[in-house]
N, C-alpha and C positions, 0 to 999 in steps of 0.2 A: 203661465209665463207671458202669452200673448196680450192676457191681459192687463199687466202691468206696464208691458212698453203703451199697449194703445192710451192707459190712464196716462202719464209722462207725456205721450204726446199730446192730449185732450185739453193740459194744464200749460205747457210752452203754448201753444197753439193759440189758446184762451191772451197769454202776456204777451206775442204778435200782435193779435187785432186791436188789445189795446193800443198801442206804441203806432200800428200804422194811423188807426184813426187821426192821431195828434199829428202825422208827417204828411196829411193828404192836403193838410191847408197850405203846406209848400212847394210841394213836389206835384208832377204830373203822375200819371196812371203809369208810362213806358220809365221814366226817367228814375223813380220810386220802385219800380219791380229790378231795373239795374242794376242800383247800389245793393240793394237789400240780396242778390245774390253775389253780387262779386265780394263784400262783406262777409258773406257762408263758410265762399273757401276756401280760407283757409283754416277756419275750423274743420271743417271735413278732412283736407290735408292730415293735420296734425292727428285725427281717429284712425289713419292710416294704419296707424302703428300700433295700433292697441286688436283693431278689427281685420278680420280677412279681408283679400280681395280674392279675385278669381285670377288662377294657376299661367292662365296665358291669355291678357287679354287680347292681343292682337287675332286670336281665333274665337271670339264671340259671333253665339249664333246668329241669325239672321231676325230670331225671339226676341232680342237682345234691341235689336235697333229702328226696327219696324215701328214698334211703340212708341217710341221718343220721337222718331220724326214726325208724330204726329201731333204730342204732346206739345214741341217746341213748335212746330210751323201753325198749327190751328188751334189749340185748347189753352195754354196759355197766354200766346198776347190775348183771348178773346176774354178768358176766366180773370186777370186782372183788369181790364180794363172795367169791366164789369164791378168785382169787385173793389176798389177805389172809388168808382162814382157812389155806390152805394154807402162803403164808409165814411166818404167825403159829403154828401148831402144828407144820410139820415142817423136816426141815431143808436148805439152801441147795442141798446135796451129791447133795439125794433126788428134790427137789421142781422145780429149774431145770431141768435138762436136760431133762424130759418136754417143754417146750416146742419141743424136733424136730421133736413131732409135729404142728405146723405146716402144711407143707406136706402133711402124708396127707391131714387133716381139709379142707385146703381144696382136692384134688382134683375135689372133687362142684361145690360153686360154681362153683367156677373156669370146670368143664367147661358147666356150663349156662348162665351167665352171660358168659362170657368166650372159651367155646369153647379153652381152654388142657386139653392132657395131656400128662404127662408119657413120656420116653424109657423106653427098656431101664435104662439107669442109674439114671434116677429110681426105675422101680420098684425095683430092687433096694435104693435107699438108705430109701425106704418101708417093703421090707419089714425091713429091719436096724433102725430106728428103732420100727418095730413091739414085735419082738422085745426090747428094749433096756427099750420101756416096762412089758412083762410083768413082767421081771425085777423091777424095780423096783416095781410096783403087787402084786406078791408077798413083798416083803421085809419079811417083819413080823414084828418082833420076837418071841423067845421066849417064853413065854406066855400073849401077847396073843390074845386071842379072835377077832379082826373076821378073814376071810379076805386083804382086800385094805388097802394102805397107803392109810387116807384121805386123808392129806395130799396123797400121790399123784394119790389121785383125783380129788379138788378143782383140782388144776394142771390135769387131761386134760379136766376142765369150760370150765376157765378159755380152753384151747384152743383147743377147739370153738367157743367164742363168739368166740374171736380168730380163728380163721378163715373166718369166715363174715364176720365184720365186714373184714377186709382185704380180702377180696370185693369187696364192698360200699366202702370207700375209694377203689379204682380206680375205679369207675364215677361216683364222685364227685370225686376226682381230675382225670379226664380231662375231667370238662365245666368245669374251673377251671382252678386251679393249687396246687403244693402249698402251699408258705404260708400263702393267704390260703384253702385247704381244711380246713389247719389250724388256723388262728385260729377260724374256725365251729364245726372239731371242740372244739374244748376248751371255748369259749367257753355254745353248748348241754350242754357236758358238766357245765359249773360251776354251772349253774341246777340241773340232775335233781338232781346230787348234793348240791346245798342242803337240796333239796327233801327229799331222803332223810336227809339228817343230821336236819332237825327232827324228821321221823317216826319216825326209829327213836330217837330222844331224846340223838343224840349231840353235840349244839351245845353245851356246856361244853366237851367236849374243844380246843373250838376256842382258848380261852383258852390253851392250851399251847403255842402255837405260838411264844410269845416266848423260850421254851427251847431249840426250835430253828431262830430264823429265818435264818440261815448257811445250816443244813443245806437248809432249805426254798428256799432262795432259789439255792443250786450248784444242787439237783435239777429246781428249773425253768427253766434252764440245758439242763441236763440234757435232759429230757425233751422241752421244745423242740429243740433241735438231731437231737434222735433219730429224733423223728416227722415232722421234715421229711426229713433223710437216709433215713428209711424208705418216704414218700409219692415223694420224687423216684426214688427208685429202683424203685418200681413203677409210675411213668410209661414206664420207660425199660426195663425187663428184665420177663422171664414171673415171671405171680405166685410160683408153684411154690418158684422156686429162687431167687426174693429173700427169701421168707420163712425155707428152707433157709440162707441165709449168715446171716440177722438172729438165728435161732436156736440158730445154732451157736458163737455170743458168747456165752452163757451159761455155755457151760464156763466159762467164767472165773469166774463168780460160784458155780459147783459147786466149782472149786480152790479160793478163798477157805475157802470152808466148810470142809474139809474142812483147810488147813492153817494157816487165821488160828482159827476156831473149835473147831477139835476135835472136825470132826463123827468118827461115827462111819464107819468102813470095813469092809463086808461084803463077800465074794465076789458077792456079787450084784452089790453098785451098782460093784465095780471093774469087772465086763465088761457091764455097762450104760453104763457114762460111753463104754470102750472099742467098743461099739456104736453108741452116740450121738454119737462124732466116723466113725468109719465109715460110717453112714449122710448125713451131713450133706457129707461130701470125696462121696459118691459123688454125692447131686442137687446139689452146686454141680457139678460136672465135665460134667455130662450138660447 
């Protein structure tokens, strides 16, 4: 069963990073993480009704909120901003698939928090994903200066704070439920990132939203449906190799790029992608 929400969410996940890529050439980093939650919920709302909440929430554990405040005060304004620069300067084909590495980075958490490690299998699809993101974090164009792809690098940021925070989600997950885990996640999300739009002076952007409120309104669709199929599935399956299937959707949004957009195709990023689905079949399998 787990495995089926983490596919579902692998696949929304994948039509996200599409759709934000196209929205980063208007919006800022803080301003774009906003709408795109305040958009969520009332999708979440409306699963209300269909999905549990928890019994009494005014008596949730202390499990319950410890997590989140760290989530919203440190992991994500730092995890979007990160990722936006990266989907805003590189390209779909370069920069998605680093997200495999997922499951490496949330190995450490996992194991102190959760007491989760991974198989023989696991290791090996760790270390192919490893290798996978080398490639790729070296690929840099002819002569350019910087030693390493920052766009690249930016995504392997973005990572590290997504897995420590999926960490941290189960443990908050598990003293709730995922829906009404998620309506709180997004809900504290929509204030920080207010808060960060005024500050970094990005609130006119806000006005452009009526250019795309379609787009805006499928992607909190979107993104709701996603982060619950991603939350229930790590109620129900090892963090490791839920994060591993959720990850491995992206290829999808890497073939986009590469044959709706015209990314570019180097020898590199062809046995990086080829890497990055070999590593991914190997920790779902294990």
């Amino acid at each position: 069963m787990w495995l089926s929400f983490a596919f579902a969410s692998a696949v929304l996940l994948a039509v996200r990073r599409i759709y934000e890529k196209e929205l980063t050439a208007t919006f800022g980093n803080f301003s774009l993480s906003f709408l795109l939650m305040v958009f969520s919920l009332p999708a979440v709302l409306v699963l209300f009704l269909f999905f549990p909440i928890p019994q009494n929430i005014t008596a949730l554990p202390w499990d319950f909120w410890w997590p989140l405040g760290i989530i919203w005060v440190i992991l994500y304004p730092l995890q979007n901003y990160l990722l936006y620069r990266s989907l805003r300067e590189g390209e779909l084909s370069q920069v998605t698939p680093v997200s495999a590495l997922l499951p490496v980075f949330n190995i450490a958490p996992s194991f102190f928090l959760l007491q989760e490690l991974p198989s023989v299998w696991g290791a090996v699809g760790i270390i192919t994903t490893v290798l996978a993101t080398y490639l790729l974090l070296t690929d840099v164009r002819a002569g350019e200066k910087q030693r390493f792809n920052l766009p690249v690098l930016f995504m392997v940021g973005t990572v590290v704070c997504t897995a420590i925070g999926s960490t941290l989600d189960k443990i908050s997950v598990e003293a709730s439920t995922p829906v009404f885990y998620t309506f709180v996640n997004m809900l504290g999300a929509s204030v920080v990132f207010l808060a960060l739009t005024y500050a970094y002076r990005q609130q006119h952007e806000l006005a452009y939203v009526k250019k795309y409120l379609r787009t805006f309104a499928v992607l909190g669709v979107v993104m709701a449906l996603a982060f619950i199929a991603f939350t229930t599935a790590f109620t129900l399956g090892p963090t490791s190799y839920t994060l591993a299937i959720r990850s491995g959707g992206l290829i999808i949004a890497a073939l986009w790029g590469l044959v709706l957009l015209k990314e570019s195709l180097s020898s590199r990023k062809i046995w990086a992608l080829v890497l990055f689905v070999a590593g991914t079949v190997a920790l779902a399998v294990s």
